[in-house]
N, C-alpha and C positions, 0 to 999 in steps of 0.2 A: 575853635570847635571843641566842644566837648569831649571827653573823651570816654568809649563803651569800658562802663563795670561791668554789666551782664550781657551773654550771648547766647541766646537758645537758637539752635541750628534743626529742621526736621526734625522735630519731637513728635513722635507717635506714642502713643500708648493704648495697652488693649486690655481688657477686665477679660478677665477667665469665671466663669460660672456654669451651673449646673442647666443654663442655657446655653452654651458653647464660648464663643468668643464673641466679648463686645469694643468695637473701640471705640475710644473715649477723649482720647485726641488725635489728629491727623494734619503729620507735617506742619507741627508749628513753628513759625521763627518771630523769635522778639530779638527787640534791640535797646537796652536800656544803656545811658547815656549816666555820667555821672551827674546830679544833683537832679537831675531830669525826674518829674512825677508821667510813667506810664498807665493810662488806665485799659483796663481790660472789662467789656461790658458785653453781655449777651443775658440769653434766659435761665435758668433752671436746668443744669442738663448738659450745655454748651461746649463744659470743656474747663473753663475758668479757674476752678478753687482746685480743680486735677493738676493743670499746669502749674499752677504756685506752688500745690503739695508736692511735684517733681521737682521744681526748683529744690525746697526743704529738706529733699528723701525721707518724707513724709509717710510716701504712698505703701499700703502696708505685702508684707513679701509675702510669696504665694498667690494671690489674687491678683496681681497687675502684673505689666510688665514694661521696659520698655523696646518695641522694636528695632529702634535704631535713632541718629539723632544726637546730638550734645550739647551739654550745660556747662560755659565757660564764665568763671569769675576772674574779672581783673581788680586787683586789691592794689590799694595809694603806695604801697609800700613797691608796685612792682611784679608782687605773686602774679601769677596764671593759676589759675587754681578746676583743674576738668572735675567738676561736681559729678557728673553720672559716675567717674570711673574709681571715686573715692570708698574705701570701704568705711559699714557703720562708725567705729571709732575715731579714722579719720574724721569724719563728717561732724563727729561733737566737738569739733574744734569752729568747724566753722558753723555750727550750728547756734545763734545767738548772739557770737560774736562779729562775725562779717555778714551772717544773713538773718536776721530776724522777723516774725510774723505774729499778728495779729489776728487774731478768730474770731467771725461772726459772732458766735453766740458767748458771750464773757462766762456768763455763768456755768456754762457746761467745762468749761476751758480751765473756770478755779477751779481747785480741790475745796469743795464744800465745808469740810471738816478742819483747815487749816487757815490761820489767819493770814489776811491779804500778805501782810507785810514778812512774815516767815519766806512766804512761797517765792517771794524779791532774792530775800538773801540768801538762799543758796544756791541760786544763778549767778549772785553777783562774789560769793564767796568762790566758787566754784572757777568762774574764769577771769574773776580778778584778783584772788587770791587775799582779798582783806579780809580782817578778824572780826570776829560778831561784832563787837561795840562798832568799829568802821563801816561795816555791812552793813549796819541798822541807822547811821546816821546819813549813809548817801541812798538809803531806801528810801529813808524822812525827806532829804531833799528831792529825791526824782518824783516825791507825792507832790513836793510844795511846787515843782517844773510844771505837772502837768495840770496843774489848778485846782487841786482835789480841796476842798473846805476840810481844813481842821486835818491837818495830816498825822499825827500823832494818832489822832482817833481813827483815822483810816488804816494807820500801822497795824493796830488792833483788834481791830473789826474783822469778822468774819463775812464771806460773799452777802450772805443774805442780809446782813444790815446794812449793805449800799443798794444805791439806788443803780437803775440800767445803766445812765449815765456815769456814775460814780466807778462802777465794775469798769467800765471800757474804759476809764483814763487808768484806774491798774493793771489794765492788759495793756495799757498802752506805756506805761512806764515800765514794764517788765520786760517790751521790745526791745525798749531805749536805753536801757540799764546800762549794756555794754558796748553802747556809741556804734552800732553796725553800723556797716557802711550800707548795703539795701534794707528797705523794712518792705517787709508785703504786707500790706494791708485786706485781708479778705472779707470785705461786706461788715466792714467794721462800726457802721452806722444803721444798719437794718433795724426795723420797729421801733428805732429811738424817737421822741419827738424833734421835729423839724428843729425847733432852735437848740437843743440839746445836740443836734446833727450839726450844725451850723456853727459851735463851738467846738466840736469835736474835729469838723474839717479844718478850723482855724487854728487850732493847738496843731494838728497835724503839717499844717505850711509852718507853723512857726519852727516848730523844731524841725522841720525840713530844714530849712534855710541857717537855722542857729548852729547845724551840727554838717551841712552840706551833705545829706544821705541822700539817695537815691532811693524814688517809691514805685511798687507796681500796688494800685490802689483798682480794688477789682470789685463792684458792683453792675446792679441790672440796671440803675436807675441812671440815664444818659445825664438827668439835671446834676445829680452828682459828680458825676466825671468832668462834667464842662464848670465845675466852682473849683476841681482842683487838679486836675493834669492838663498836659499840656500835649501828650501825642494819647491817641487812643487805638486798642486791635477791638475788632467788634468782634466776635467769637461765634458760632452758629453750628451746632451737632460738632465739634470738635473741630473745626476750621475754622482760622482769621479768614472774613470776607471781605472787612475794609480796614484797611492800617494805614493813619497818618497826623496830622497836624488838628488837636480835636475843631479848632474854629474853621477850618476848612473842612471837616466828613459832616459837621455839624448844619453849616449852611448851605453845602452842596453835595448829600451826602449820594452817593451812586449806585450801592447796592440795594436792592427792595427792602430787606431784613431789616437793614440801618434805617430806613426810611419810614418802614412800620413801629417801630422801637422808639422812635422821637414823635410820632404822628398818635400814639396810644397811649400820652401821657396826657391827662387831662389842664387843659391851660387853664390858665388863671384870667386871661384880659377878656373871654368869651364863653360860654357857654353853648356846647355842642349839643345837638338830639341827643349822639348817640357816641359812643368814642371808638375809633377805627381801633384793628387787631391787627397782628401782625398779619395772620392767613393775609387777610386783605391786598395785602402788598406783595405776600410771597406767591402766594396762588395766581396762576395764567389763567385769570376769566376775561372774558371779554365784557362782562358787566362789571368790574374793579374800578374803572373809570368812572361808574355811575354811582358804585357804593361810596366811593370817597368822598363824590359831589354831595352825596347826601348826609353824610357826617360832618362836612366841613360848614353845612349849612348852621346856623346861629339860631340859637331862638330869637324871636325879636320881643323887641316892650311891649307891643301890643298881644302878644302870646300869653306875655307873663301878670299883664293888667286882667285880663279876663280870668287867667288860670287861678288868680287870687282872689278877683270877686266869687268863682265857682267854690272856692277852696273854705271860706271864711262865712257865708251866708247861714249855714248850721249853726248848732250847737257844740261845743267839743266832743270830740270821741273820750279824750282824755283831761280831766284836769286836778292838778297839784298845786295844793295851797297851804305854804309855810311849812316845806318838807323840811326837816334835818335830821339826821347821821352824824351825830358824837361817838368818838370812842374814849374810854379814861385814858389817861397817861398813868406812867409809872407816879406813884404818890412819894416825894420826899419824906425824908425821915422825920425834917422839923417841919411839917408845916401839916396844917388841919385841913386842910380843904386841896382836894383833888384837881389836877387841870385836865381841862378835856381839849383833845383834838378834834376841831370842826370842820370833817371831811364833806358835807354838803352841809348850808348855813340857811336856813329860811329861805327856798327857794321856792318860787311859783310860776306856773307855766302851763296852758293848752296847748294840745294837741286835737289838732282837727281831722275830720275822715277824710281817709286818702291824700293825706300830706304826707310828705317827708320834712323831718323837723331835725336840722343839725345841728347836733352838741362839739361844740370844739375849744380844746384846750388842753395843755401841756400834761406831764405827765402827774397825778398829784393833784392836780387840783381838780378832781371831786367825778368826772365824765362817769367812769365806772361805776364808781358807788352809788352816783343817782342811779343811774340805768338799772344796777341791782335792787336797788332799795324798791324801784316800781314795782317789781316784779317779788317783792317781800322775798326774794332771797337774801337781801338782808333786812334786820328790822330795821325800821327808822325810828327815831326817836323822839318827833315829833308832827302832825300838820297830818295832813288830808290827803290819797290817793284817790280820787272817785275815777271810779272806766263805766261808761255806759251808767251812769244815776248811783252807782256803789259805790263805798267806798271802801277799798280793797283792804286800808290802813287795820280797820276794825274787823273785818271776817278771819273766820274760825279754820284749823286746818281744814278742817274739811270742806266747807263751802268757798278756801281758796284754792285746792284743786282742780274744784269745779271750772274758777273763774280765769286757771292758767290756761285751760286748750283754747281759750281766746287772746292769751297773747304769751309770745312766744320769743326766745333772744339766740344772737347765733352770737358762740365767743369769737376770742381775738385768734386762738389756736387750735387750729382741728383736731390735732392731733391728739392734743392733751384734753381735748373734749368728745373725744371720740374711744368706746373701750377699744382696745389694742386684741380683745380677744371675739371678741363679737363681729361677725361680716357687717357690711357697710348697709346689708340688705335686712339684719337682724337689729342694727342702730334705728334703722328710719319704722320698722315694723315696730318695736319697744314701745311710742308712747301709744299707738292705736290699741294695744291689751294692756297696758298700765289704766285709760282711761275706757276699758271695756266697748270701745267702739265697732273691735272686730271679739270671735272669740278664742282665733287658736289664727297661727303664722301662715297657714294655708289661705285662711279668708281675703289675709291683706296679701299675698304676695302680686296681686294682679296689680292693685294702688300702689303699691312700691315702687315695682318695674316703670308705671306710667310716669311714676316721680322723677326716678333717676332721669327718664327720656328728656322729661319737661328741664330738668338742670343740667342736660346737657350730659348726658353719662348715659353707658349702654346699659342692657338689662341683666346682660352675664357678670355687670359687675356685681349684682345682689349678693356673691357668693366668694366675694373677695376682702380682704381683713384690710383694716388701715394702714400697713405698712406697705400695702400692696399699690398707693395711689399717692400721684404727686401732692404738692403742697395746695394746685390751685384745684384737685377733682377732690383732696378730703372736705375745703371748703364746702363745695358745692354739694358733698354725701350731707354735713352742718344745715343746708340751705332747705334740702329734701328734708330733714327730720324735721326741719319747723313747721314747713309745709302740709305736714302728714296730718295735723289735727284742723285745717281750713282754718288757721286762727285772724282774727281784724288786724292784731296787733303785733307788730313784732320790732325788736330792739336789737341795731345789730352795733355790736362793741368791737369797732376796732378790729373790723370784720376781713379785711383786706390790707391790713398794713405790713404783713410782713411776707404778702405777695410778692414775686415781678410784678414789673409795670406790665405788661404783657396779658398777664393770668388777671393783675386787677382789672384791668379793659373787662377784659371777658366778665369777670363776676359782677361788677358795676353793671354792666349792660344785660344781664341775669336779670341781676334786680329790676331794675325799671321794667326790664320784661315781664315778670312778674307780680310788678305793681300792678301793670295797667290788666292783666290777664284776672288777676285775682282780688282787685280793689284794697292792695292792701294796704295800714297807716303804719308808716315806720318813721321809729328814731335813728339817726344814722351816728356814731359816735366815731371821734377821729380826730387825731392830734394834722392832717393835712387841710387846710382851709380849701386848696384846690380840687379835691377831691369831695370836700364836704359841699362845696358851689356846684358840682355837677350834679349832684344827688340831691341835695334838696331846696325846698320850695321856702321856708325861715332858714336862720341860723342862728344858734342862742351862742355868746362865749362865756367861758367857764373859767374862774380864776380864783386859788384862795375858798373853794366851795360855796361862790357866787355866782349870778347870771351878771356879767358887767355890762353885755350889749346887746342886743338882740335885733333884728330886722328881715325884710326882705332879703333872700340870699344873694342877689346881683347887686343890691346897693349896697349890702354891708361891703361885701369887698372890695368892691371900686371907691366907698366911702364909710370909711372903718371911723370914727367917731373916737372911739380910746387907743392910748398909747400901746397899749396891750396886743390888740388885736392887729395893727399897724406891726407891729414886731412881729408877732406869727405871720403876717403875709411876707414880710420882708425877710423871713427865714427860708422861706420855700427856694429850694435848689432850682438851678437853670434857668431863672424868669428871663433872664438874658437872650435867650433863643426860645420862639414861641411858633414852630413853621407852623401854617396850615395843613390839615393832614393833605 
């Protein structure tokens, strides 16, 4: 029997703000187990990355607190070691060396301004006491551990010359530096692409096992947790609701919560109407029974035979002939002739009215920059854009203004897409007096209001700033401002991927709502083939800034044709467990 490293007993915690008291966890107990991977999964909000950051004494003073409750570490050597009751300096001792963590976001987590490989060695100087030359050559090897290409040039590179992937294995060598015994892992794979994810969880078991450490590995996405622990706590407004064995909460899982959170992930072997929410399962109606029935319902062949001939008997809305997006490369000193990066390569493709056409593939290889170049937010550098007989490629600023309030794109981040100083209700008003539609913020605020209602947001929020609304309602403010000019067309980039599963349900089921309300033709773009099978009627894949495959979207996946695409399905977390909702 194993034996417990970690012990959280009654953990409470409560936020103090200029709203009074909120708590934020309530009476948690975990049990982490030596070499044991623990996962911790809930929504946005839950409790989760509060609990880890209490593990850490993270949590910042003044603003939190803890009610009562303790944090015991049992160390190889024998320590007992009571974390709550350690003061700060105490705490940098075990801070890195017995407990180390992992942060979501890599890039926020470097120091922008210093190079990766610096920001190693004076952690690794610091509590292992080697000399720069030593520092710098066991930095080189924890590069070449975690599979980083070219680790020298990783040594020296600054954050923004790696890629997502490339950032999170130096946060993740930066954990491992000092051989802790626990690593938290917090959402260490979010917005990555699926097989970038898939390597990342695998590097993660390896040096699990290579070094026998103990992980609390803490994301929303249940497929994740079931590739890589082995007990799970489901978390819910600050409470564990279900804690145990994850192949058992998994196949018979008992609390609704757990049950809505596995049934809202969109499967891969079928295609739903419509995809259950958690309310659905948490909520006491007496019609839940019939909503599930009706989401667990399948489209059939014969749906999808007809929806094609309806879809395809036109003309296109959209078509692209022999697009490309070069950019130069840096020009060597001896050579004459320039090389260019071919971020989209001669690429052709319709789009037909009232399809949904989905673009899927890894990170890099081209999804964005097509999606941009339609939209001549970026130029392209070669081929033909035509939308309704025009052809977008050759119009003037001015008469491509004209031809943007008919199509329209919602980014990957709302937040960073959203002004941080302007209300939610002053974003979605902006393009109706950019494009003179209305003439002053009073005309539109009635059209506003009706928007937010139509995306699921109330009216009072017109008057609320973006830091005022979670991850999945800035979304949806994104969804209203495209909405605001009636446009045909709209391109959504990677619109949902750094959702919950949860929030995605909800916004996926938005859309289709508002396909069918407002007839409208979208691109759907997205490194999750699963999600990309839900949403649309094609699927093109993208590789290397090529279309490699393209077909019906239930027979590409069921019968994926290239190696390529066979990989992206077979990267998708959790296919292992697929319940009916």
């Amino acid at each position: 029997m194993p034996e417990t490293v970690l012990q959280v007993n009654d953990l409470s915690i409560a936020f103090h703000g200029e709203h009074g008291c909120q708590q934020a966890v309530r009476q948690v107990s975990l049990t982490l187990k030596r070499g044991e991977t623990l996962g911790i999964v809930g929504e946005s909000g839950s409790g989760k990355s509060v609990t880890s950051l209490a593990v850490m004494r993270l949590l910042p003073s003044g603003i939190s607190r803890t009610d009562n409750g303790s944090i015991v570490f049992n160390g190889k050597s024998g320590e007992i070691i009571e974390i709550h009751n350690l003061s700060e300096k105490e705490m940098l001792r075990v801070r890195g060396k017995k407990i180390a963590m992992i942060f979501q976001e890599p890039m926020t987590s470097l120091n922008p301004v210093m190079r990766c490989g610096r920001q190693l060695t004076e952690a690794v100087r610091m509590h292992l006491g080697y000399d720069k030359k030593k520092a710098r050559d066991y930095v080189i090897s924890l590069f070449s551990e975690v599979m980083l290409p070219d680790p020298e040039r990783a040594y020296r590179a600054y954050p923004h010359q790696l890629s997502g992937g490339q950032k999170q294995r130096v946060m993740i060598a930066m954990a491992i530096a000092c051989r802790p015994e626990i690593l938290i892992a917090d959402e260490p794979t979010t917005a990555l692409d699926m097989t970038v994810q898939k390597a990342i969880l695998r590097l993660l078991i390896t040096l699990q096992q290579k070094y026998n450490m103990s992980m609390i590995f803490i994301s929303h996405d249940l497929g994740v947790i079931s590739e890589i622990a082995g007990s799970v706590a489901v978390m819910q407004e600050g409470q564990i609701v279900e804690y145990g064995r994850v192949s058992e909460i998994f196949s018979k899982p008992e609390h609704p919560y757990t049950r809505g959170l596995i049934a809202c992930r969109p499967p891969l072997n079928i295609r739903l109407r419509r995809l259950p929410v958690v309310s659905d399962y948490t909520e006491t109606k007496e019609e839940s029974k019939e909503i599930r029935h009706l989401f667990s319902a399948a489209v059939t062949a014969e749906e999808r035979r007809l929806n094609h001939l309806k879809l395809y008997k036109n003309d296109p809305l959209l078509k692209v002939e022999n697009l490309s997006v070069h950019y130069p490369l840096p020009k060597p000193i001896f050579k004459k002739e320039r090389s260019w990066f071919k971020a989209v390569d001669d690429v052709s493709f319709s789009v037909y009215r009232g399809e949904t056409l989905g673009l899927a593939g890894e990170s890099g290889c081209g999804k964005t920059t097509l999606g941009r170049a339609l939209l001549r937010l970026l130029e392209p550098t070669s081929g033909s854009i035509t939308f309704k007989g025009t052809n977008i490629a050759a119009l003037s600023r001015k008469e491509l203004r004209m031809t943007r309030k008919n199509m329209q794109i919602i980014f990957q981040d709302p937040y960073s897409s959203l002004n941080p100083r302007i209300t939610a209700g002053e974003a979605i008003i902006e393009p109706l007096l950019v494009h003179k539609i209305i003439n002053n913020e009073k005309d539109g605020k009635p059209k506003v209001k009706d928007l937010l209602e139509k995306v699921g947001l109330k009216p009072e929020h017109y008057h609320r700033y973006p830091h005022q609304f979670s991850g999945g309602q800035r979304q949806r403010i994104c969804i209203a401002r495209a909405l605001a000019l009636n446009p045909e067309f709209i391109i959504c980039d990677e619109s949902v991927s750094a959702l919950d599963v949860s929030v995605q349900a909800q916004v996926l089921n938005l859309l289709n709502d508002l396909k069918t309300d407002y007839g409208f033709t979208f691109i759907f773009i997205s490194h999750d083939l699963s999600v990309v099978r839900f949403m649309s009627d094609r699927i093109m894949v993208m590789k290397e800034g090529k279309i490699i495959e393209s077909g019906e979207a239930d027979t590409l996946c069921e019968k994926p044709q290239k190696a390529y695409t066979r990989d992206l399905i077979a990267a998708i977390p959790g296919k292992a467990f697929n319940p009916a909702p």
